[in-house]
C-alpha positions in Angstrom: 18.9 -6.4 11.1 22.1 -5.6 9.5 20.7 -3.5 7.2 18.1 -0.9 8.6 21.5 -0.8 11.0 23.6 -0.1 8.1 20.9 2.6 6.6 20.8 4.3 10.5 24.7 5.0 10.1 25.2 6.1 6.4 22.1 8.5 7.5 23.7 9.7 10.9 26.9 10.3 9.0 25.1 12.2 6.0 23.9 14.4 8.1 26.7 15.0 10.3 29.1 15.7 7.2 26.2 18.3 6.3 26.4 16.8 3.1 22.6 17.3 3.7 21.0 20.0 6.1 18.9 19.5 8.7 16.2 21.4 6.9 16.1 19.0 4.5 17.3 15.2 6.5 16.5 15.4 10.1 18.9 13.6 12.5 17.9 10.1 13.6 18.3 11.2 16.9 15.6 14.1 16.2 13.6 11.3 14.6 13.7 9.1 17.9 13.2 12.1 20.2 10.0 12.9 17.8 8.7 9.4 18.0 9.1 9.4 21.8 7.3 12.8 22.2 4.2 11.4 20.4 4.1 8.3 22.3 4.1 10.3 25.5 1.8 12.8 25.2 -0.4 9.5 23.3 -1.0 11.2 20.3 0.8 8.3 18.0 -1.3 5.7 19.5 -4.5 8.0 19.4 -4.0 8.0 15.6 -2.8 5.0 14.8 -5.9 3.1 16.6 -8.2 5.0 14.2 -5.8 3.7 11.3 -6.4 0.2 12.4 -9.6 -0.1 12.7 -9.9 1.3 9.5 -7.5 -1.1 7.8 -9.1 -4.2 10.0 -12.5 -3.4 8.7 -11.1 -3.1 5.2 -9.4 -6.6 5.6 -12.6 -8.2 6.6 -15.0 -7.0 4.3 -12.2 -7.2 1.6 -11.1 -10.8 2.1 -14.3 -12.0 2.4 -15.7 -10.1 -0.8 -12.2 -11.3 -2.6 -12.9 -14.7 -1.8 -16.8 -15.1 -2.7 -15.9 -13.4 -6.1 -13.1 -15.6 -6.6 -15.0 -18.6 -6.0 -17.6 -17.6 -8.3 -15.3 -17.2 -11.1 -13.1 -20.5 -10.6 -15.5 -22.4 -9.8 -17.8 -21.6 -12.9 -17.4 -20.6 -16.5 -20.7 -18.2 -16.3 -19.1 -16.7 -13.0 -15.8 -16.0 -14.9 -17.5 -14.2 -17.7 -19.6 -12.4 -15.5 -16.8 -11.5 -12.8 -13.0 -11.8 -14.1 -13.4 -9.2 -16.5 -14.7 -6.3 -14.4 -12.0 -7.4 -11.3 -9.5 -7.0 -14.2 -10.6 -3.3 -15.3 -10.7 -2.8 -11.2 -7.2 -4.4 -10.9 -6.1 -1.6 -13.7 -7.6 1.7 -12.3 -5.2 3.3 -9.6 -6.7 3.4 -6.5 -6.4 7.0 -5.7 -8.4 7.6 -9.0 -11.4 6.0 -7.5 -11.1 8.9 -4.6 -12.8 11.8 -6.1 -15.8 9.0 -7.3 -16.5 7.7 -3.5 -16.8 11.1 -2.2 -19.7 12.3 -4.5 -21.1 8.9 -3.5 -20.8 8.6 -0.3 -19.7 11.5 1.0 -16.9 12.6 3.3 -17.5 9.5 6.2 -15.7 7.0 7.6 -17.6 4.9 4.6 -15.3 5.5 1.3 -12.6 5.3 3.5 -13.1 1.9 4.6 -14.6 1.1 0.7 -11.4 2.2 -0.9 -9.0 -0.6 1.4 -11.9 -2.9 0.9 -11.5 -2.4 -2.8 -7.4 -2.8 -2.5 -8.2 -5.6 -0.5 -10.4 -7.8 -2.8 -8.3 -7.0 -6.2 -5.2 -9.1 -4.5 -7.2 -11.6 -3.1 -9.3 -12.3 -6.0 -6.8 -12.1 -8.8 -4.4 -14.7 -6.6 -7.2 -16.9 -5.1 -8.4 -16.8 -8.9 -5.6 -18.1 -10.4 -4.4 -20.5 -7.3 -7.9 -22.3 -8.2 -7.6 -22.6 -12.1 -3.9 -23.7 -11.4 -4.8 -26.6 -9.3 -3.5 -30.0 -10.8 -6.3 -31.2 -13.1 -4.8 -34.5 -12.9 -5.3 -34.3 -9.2 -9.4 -33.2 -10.1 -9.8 -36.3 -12.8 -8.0 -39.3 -10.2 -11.0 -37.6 -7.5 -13.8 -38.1 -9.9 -12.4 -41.6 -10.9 -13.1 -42.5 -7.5 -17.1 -41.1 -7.1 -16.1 -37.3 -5.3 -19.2 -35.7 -5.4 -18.4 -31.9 -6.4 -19.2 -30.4 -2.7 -16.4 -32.8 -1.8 -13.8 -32.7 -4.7 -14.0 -28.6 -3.6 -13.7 -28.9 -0.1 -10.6 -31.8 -0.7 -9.4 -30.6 -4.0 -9.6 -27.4 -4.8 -9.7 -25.0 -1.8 -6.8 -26.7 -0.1 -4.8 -26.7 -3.3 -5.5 -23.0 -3.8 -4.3 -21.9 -0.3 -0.9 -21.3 -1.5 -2.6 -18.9 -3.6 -4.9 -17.3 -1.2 -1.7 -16.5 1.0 0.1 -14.9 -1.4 -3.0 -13.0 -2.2 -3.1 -12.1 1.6 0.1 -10.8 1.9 -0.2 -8.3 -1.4 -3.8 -7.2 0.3 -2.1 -6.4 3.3 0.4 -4.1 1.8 -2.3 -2.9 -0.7 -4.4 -1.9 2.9 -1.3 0.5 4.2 -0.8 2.0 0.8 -5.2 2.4 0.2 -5.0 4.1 3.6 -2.7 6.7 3.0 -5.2 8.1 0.2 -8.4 7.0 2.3 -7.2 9.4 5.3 -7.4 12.3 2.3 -10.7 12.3 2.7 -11.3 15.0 5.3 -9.9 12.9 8.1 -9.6 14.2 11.5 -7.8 11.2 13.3 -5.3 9.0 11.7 -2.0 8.4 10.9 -2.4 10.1 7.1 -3.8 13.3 9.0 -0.8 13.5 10.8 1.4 12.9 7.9 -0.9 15.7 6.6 0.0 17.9 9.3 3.4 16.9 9.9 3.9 18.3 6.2 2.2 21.4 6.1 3.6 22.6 9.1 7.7 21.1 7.7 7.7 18.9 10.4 10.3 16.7 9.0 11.3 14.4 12.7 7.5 13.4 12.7 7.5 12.6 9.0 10.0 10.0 9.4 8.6 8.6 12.2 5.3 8.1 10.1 7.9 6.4 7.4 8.8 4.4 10.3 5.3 3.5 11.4 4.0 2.7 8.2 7.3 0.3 7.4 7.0 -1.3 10.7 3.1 -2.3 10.7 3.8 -3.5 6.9 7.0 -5.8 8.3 4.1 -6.8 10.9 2.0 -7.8 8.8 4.2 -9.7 6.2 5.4 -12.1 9.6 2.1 -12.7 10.3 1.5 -13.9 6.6 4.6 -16.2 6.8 3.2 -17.2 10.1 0.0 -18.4 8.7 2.3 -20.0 5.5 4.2 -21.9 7.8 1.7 -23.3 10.1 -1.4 -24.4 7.2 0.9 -25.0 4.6 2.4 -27.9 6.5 2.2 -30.4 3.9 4.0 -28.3 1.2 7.8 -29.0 0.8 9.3 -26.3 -1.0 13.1 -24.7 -2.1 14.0 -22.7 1.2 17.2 -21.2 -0.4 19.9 -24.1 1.1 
């Protein structure tokens, strides 16, 4: 907590100095007042429940498309050369570029919006998941076989749980990849949600609501990195690791 503390002061006291204006740096005070005016009159949470939705969809169908794809490719030679190479040229195009394509697809719906986070979504869990899977110990996969595993069975023992590590880390760059997709999603010719009202909140110089957008965003994104470690700490159990002592 120390430093978001710290950053609050040096801020208050930049301003205060008028080292920078007001037109430029609002006043963390103006911020808070700001933030407390859109809760009350329930226009933050209006907005932000669109948001979510949006980026929950975009988890599920992303995770679970990042994960079938991933298994394709580890598991198989033939689904590596059919897959890794076209998640790679994915992985490499920004995701606002893909913007202008979704739209003369599928128009201006709630559809490429929830495509382009799915998108984000499935790069970070393939690419990890991927890699977690051809890193497992191969020693570990030859002593299974030794002993009869059938292939259902050396996966299920083996492999997935050996990958998890993986998959997590995967999980937690998706999840940052979703707030990021959904700033550009909300471009497309969104009436509700929080990258409308950052929309807004600009073209009408409404600095105080643009930080407490900042705010939003950086607050959901620390959310969702505790619920990551969370899920680390609870199913990866079994896994001693350096924890900095």
């Amino acid at each position: 907590m120390t430093g978001p503390v710290l950053i609050i002061v040096v801020w208050q006291l930049v301003v205060s100095t008028g080292l920078f204006s007001e037109n430029t740096l609002s006043r963390p005070l103006s911020v808070l007042s700001a933030a407390w005016r859109l809760i009350a009159n329930g226009e933050l949470q209006e907005h932000m429940s669109i948001s979510l939705l949006r980026v929950g969809y975009g988890l599920l169908f992303g995770i679970v498309l990042g994960l079938v794809l991933a298994l394709i490719s580890g598991l198989s030679r033939v689904g590596e050369n059919f897959v890794d190479a076209n998640m790679e040229v994915l992985r490499a195009v920004p995701n606002f570029a893909l913007v202008p394509l979704l739209i003369v697809w599928f128009g201006i719906s709630e559809t490429p919006k929830v495509l382009l986070i799915t998108l984000a979504v499935a790069v970070s869990i393939y690419i990890n998941t991927f890699s977690a899977i051809r890193s497992v110990d191969a020693g570990l996969v030859e002593a299974a076989r030794s002993f009869g595993v059938q292939r259902a069975e050396l996966i299920r023992r083996v492999i997935l749980p050996g990958s998890l590590p993986g998959f997590l880390i995967g999980l937690r760059l998706a999840l940052t990849g979703a707030w990021l997709s959904l700033i550009f999603a909300e471009t497309i010719n969104a009436k509700r949600g929080l990258g409308r009202m950052m929309s807004d909140a600009r073209e009408y110089f409404q600095l105080d609501v643009v930080f407490v957008l900042i705010a939003v965003y950086a607050i959901l994104g620390l959310i969702s990195i505790f619920i990551v470690r969370a899920l680390e700490t609870r199913l990866l159990t079994w896994r001693r690791s350096f924890d900095g002592n």
